[in-house]
VOGU-3710 file (C-alpha; in Angstrom, 3 decimals, decimal comma):
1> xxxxxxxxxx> 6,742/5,781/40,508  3,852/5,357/38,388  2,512/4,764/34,761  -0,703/6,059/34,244  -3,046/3,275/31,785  -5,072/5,470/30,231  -8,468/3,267/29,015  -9,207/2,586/25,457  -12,197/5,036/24,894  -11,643/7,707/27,293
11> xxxxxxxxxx> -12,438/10,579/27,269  -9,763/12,557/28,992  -6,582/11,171/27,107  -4,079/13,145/25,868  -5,732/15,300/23,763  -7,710/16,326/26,338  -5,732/17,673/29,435  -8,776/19,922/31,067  -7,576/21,446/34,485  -8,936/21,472/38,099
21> xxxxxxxxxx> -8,716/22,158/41,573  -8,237/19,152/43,631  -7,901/18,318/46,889  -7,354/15,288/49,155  -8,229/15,053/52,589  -6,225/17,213/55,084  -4,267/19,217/51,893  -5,315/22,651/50,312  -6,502/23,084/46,614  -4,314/23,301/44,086
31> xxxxxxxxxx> -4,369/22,681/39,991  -4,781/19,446/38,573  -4,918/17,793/35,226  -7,167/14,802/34,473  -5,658/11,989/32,575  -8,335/8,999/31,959  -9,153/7,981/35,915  -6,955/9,975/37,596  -5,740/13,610/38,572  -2,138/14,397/37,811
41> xxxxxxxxxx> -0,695/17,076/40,793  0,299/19,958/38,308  2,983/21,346/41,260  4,655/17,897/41,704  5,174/17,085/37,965  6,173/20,493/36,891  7,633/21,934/40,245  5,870/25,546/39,282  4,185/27,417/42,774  1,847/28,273/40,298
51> xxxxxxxxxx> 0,154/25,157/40,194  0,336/25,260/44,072  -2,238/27,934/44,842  -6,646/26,725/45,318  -7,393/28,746/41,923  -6,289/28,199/38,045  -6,504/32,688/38,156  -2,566/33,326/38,308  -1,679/30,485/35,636  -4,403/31,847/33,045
61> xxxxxxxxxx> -3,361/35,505/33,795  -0,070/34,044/31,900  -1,187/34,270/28,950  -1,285/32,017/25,430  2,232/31,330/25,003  2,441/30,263/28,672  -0,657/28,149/28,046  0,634/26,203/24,853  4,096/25,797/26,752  2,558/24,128/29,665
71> xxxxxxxxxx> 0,426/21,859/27,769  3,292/20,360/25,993  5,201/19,799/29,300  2,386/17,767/30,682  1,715/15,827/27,587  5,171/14,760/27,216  5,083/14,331/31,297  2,518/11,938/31,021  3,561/9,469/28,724  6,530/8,502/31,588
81> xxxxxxxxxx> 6,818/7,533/35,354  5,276/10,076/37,467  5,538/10,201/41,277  3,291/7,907/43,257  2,321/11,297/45,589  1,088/13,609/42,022  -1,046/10,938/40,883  -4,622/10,526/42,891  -7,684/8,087/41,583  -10,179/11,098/40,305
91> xxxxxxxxxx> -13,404/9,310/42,462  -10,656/9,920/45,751  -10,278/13,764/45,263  -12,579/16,695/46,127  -13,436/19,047/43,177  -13,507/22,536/43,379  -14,782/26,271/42,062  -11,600/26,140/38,972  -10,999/29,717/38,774  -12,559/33,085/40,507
101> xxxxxxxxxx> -15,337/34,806/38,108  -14,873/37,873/37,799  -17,503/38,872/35,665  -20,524/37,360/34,144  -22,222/37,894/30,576  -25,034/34,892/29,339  -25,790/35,482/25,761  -28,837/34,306/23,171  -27,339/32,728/20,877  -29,276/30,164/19,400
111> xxxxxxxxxx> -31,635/30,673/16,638  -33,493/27,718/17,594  -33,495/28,168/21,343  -34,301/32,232/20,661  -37,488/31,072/18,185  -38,880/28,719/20,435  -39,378/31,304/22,991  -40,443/33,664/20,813  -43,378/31,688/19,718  -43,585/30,264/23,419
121> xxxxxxxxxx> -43,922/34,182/24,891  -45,205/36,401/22,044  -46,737/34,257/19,543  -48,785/37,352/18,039  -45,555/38,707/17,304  -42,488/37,705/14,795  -40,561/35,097/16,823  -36,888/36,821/16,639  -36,299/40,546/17,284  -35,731/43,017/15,491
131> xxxxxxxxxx> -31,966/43,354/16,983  -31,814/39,436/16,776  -29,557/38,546/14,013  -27,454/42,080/14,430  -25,745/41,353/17,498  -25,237/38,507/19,773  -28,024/39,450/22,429  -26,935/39,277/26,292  -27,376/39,921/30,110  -25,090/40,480/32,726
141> xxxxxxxxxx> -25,310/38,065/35,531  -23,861/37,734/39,022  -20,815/36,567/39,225  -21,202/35,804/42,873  -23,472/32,795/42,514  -21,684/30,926/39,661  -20,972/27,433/41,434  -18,891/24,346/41,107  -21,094/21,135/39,451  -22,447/18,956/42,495
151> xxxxxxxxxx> -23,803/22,152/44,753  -27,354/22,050/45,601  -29,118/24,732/44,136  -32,189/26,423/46,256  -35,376/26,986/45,297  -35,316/31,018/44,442  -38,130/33,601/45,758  -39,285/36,467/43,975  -41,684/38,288/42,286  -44,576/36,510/39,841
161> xxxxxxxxxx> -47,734/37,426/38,458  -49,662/35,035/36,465  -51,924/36,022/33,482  -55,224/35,704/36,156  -53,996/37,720/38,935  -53,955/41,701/38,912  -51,491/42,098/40,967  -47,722/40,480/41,865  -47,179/37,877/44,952  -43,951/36,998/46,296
171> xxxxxxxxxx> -42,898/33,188/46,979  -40,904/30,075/45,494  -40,789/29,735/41,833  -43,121/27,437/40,658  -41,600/27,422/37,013  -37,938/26,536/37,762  -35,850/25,741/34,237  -32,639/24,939/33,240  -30,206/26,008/30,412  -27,621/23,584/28,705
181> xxxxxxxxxx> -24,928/25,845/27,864  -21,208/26,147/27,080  -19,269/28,256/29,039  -16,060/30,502/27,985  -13,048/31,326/30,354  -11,245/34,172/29,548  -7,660/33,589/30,444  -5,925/36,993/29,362  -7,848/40,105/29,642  -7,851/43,409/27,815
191> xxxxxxxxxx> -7,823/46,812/29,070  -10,905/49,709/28,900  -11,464/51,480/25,782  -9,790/48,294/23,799  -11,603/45,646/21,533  -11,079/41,886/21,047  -11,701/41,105/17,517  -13,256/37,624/16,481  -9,556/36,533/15,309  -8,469/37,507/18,582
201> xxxxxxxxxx> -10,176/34,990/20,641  -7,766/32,265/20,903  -5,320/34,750/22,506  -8,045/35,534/24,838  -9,843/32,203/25,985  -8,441/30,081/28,459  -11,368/27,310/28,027  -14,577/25,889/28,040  -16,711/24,446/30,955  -19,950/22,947/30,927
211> xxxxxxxxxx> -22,885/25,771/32,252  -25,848/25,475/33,851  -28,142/28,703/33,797  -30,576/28,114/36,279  -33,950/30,085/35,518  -36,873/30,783/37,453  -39,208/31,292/34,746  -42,406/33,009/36,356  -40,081/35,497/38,122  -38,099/36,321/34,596
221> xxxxxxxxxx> -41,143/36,739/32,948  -42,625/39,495/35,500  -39,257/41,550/35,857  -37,604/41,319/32,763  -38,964/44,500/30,989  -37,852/46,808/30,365  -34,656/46,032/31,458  -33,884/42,335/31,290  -33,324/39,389/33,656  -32,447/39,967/37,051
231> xxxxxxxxxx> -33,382/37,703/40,210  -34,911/35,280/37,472  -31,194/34,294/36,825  -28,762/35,643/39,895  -29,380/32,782/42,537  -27,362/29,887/40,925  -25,881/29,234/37,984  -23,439/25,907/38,118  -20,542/25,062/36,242  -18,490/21,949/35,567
241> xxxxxxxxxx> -15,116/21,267/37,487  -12,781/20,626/34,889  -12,134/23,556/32,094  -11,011/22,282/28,800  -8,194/24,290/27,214  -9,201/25,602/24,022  -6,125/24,135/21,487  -7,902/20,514/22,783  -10,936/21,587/20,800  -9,512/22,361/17,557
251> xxxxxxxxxx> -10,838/19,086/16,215  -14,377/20,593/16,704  -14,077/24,103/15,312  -16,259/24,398/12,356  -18,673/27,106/10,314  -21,144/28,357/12,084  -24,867/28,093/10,423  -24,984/31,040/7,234  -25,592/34,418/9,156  -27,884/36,708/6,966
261> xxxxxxxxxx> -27,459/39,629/7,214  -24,008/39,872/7,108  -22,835/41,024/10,592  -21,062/44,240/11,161  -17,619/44,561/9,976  -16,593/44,273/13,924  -18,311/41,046/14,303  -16,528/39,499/11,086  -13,312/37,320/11,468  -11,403/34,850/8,832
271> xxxxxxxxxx> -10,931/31,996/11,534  -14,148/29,690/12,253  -15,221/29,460/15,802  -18,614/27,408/15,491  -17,827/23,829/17,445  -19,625/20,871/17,240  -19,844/19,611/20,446  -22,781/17,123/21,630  -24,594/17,688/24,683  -27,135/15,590/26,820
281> xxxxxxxxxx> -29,397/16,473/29,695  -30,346/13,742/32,499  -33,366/14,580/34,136  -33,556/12,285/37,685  -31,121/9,557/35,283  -33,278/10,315/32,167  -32,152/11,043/28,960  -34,411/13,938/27,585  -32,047/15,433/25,063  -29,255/15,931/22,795
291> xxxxxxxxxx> -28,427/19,379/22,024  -26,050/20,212/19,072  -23,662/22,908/19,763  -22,519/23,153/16,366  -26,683/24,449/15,777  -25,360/27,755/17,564  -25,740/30,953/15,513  -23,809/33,316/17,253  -20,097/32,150/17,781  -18,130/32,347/21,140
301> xxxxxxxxxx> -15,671/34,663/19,180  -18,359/36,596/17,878  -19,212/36,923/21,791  -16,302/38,216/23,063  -16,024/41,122/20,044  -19,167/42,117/20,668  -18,849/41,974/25,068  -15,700/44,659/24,444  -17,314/46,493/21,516  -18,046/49,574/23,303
311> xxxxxxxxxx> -14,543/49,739/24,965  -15,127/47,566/28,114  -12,727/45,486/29,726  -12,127/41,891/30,084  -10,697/40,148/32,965  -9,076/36,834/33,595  -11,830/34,662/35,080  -15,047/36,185/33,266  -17,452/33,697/32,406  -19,542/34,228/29,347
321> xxxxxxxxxx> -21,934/31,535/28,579  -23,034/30,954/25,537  -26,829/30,659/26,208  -29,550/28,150/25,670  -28,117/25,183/23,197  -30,937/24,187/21,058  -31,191/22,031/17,704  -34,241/21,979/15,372  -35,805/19,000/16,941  -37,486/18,648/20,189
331> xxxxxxxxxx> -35,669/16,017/21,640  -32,415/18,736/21,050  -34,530/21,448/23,075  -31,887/22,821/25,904  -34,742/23,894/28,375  -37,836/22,772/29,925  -39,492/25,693/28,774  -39,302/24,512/25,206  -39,297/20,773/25,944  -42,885/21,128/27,908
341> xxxxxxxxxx> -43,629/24,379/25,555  -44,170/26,546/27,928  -45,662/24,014/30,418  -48,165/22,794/28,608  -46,648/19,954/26,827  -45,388/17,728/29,970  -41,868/15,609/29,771  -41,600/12,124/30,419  -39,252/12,074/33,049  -39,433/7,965/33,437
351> xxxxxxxxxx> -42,820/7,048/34,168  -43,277/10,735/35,214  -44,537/13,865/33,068  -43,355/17,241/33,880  -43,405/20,570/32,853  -40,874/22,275/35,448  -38,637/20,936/38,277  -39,938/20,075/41,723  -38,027/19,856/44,834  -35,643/16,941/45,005
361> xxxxxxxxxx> -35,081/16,936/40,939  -31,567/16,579/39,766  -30,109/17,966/36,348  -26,949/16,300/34,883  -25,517/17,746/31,476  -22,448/16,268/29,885  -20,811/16,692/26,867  -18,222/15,347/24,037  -16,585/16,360/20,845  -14,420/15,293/18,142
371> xxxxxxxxxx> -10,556/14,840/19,848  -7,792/15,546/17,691  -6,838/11,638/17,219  -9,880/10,948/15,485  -12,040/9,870/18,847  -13,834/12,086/21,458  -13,233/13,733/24,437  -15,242/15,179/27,774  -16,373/17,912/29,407  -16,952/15,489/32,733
381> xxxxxxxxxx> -20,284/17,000/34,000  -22,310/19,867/35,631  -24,668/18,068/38,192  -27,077/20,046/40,207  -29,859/19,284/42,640  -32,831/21,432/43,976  -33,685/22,423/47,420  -36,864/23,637/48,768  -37,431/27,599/49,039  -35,649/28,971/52,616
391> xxx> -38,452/29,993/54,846  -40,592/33,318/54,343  -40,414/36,513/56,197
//
């Protein structure tokens, strides 16, 4: 039997508990829990199939109840012996995708991050839009290229045409970006033609992950009108492993920023959904910022309402990420875009400067927040590394 000695400081003690999919050499994936240093085997400890299969999809279809029920089990599981077999050192195991996304939705919901831009692409032209501060502003992405933190991400192709040239050329991106995000798990879905409303949300998302929207900045800016971003966005975007259950954050939930005008009657709730969570990016092992979730206009709750306004579905496993995290100051910027403004400000990187990645570059973002016995907990990481472009036709 063992006792698991959780360290003084961690960030993944009990009032943590994010899950994952785990797997040791020569076994299949199933759900795990981290507790400080190691991963807890969710099928040995609570002898539920459910916990047996390579996906977290069938336990979140469950439901709330089932959710808040489980967590208890494992937190009173943990404080005794568990088998030697259910407990593995988390540097032994392999990591994997958590759940299956089914759909994909990236909101705008920054005020910072949304400004910056503004001034960045159109600064003849007010910095928000008109629609701005209405509605939480969003694409749909591609579910089929969301990937697990520590996948190499390739250089995309497309489309680009810069200010000099007359007419479009195809190749690599030569303005490839990041976005520090927060990502939201829906656990329990809803069917067509219903709504989630903002006070809703808890009975609705599963988590949070770390997010990653990777974004090919030259090829967004060519395509994106009239209809948006496209294959600007759709090649990669990478997520952490471990998905923190929502009742762990309730330390963090706080007001988001004032919102005038005051949103829609559909968009209003009585519960607060704004979370202060901290982020920081690593650029090749350097910090080059900090950015404040708890900056973020638009709340995740607000996010959902709005994604089902019109009647559409939700579905356990949709990801919707919560956009670009950005603070006031630079050095809370969540992409290179704004942190180089618009390439013409370069990074120090080390003793390098740069405006955009290059081949070989790797992005790390982490994240804490307030823990619910007065210290912090994690989000572990979303880690991603760029390849060159795949060869030309």
């Amino acid at each position: 039997m063992t006792r698991i000695a959780i360290p003084d400081g961690s960030l993944f003690g009990p009032d943590n508990l994010p899950y994952g999919v785990f797997s040791t050499p020569g076994t299949a994936p199933r759900v795990g829990v981290r507790v400080g240093d190691r991963v807890v085997d969710l099928t040995r400890i609570l002898g539920d199939d459910v916990f047996a299969r390579p996906t977290l999809d069938a336990f979140m279809a469950q439901g709330p109840d089932r959710w808040i029920t489980v967590r208890e089990r494992i937190s009173d599981a943990i404080t005794g012996n568990l088998p030697g077999e259910a407990v593995h050192d988390v540097d032994a195991v392999t990591l994997h995708l958590p759940f299956t996304v089914a759909d994909y939705v990236d909101f705008y919901a920054s005020e910072h991050h949304a400004t910056n831009l503004g001034k960045i692409l159109r600064p003849d032209s007010p910095a928000l839009l008109p629609n701005w501060k209405h509605l939480p502003v969003g694409y749909h992405g591609r579910s089929g290229t969301v990937v697990v933190s520590g996948t190499d991400i390739v250089r995309p192709c497309g489309q680009r045409r810069t200010p000099s040239e007359q007419t479009p050329t195809f190749g690599p991106s030569t303005r490839l970006d990041i976005e520090a995000e927060l990502g939201f798990v829906v656990g329990a879905g809803s069917p067509m033609g219903h709504r989630i409303a903002p006070d809703a949300f808890a009975e609705h998302c599963f988590g949070v992950v770390l997010l990653n929207d990777w974004s090919a900045r030259d090829i967004q800016a060519w395509e994106y009108v009239p209809l948006g971003p496209h294959l600007g966005k759709s090649f990669g975007t990478s997520i952490s492993a471990w998905v923190v259950p929502l009742p762990a954050l309730d330390a963090a939930r706080t007001d988001t920023p004032a919102q005038a005008p005051e949103p829609l009657p559909y968009l209003r709730g009585q519960e607060a959904w704004g979370l202060d969570v901290d982020l920081e990016i690593g650029w090749n092992g350097h910090v080059v910022s900090r950015p404040p979730y708890a900056q973020m206009y638009w709340s995740p709750a607000q996010m959902l309402a709005h994604l089902t306004a019109n009647g559409a579905s939700a579905r356990t496993g949709d990801l919707f990420g919560s956009g670009t995290i950005s603070g006031p100051r630079r050095d809370q910027w969540g992409s290179f875009v704004e942190l180089s403004w618009g390439g013409t400000d370069p990074v120090a990187v080390g003793e390098a400067h740069r405006t955009f990645l290059v081949d070989g570059d790797e992005v790390v973002i982490t994240a804490t927040s307030p823990g619910l016995s007065g210290g912090r907990i994690g989000f572990g990481e979303v880690r991603g590394r760029i390849r060159p472009a795949i060869g030309l036709p």
